[in-house]
N, C-alpha and C positions, 0 to 999 in steps of 0.2 A: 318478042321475047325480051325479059327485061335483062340483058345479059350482066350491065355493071350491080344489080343490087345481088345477081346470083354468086355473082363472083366473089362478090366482099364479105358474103353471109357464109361463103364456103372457106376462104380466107380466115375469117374471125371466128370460124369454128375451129380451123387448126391450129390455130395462133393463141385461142383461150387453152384447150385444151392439153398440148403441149408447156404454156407457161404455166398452167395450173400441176402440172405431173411433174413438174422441174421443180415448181419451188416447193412441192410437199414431197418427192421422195428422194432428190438430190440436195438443196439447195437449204431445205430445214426453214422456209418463212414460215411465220406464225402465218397461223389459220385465216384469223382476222387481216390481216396483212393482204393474203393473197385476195380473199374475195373482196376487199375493197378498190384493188388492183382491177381485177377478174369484171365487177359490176362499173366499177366507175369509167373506166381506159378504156380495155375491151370490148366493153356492152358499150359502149359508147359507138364505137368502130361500126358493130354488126347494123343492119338495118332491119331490124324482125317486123316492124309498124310495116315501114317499105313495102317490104315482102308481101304482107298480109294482102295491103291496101290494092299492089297490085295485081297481086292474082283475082282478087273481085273483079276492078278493071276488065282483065282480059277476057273475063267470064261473062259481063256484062255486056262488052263488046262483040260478041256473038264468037268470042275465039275459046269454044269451051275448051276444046283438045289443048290449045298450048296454054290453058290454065292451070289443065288437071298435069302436064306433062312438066311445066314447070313447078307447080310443087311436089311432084315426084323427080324431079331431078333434086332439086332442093334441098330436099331431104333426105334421099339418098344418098347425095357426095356429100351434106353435112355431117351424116353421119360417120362414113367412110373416114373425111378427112379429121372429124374429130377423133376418133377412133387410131387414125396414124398419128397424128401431132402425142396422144396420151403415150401409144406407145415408145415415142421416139424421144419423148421427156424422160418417161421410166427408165428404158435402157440400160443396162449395165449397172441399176440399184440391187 
């Protein structure tokens, strides 16, 4: 299981999402400002190629179940943790 590319794609989900919710409903960055922020930094950080590349891998390599299992975790806790980082940006706006 590829644990360091899950970690950092769950990481850079919370981390985009949260500084994306801060600077548009706290902090007032232009729009432009943040997605270049958002795509340039951020999207730099996450590994989505990684990701992809390796679940083929593990599929190929006869390990279907922790294929299918890591990108259901994946994408579960990414969305989870994007989801807390948004709300924890919002807060109190």
């Amino acid at each position: 299981m590829p644990y360091g590319t899950l970690f950092v794609n769950i990481l850079g989900a919370f981390v985009l999402s949260f500084l994306m919710s801060l600077g548009i409903y706290k902090l007032e960055f232009p729009k432009s400002f943040m997605l270049f922020f958002a795509t340039g930094f951020i999207g730099s950080f996450t590994t989505f190629s990684t990701f992809m590349y390796e679940t083929i891998v593990l599929s190929e390599e006869s390990f279907t179940l922790y294929s299918l299992l890591y990108l259901s975790i994946s994408i579960i806790l990414g969305l989870l943790f994007a989801f807390l980082g948004y709300a924890l940006g919002r807060m109190g706006s």
